[in-house]
C-alpha positions in Angstrom: 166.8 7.0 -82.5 165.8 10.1 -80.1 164.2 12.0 -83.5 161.5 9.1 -83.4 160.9 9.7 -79.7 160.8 13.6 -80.3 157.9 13.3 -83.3 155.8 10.8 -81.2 156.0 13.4 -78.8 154.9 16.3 -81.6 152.3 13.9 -82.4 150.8 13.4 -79.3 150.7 16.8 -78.4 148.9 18.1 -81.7 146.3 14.9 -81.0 146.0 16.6 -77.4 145.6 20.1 -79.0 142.8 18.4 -81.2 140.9 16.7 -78.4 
């Protein structure tokens, strides 16, 4: 349950990183 959390997070920072 937390490892979902922890990739949205990963995700949302590489689409920050992108932007």
């Amino acid at each position: 349950s937390a490892d979902i959390l922890v990739l949205f997070c990963e995700l949302f920072v590489r689409i920050l990183f992108l932007m």
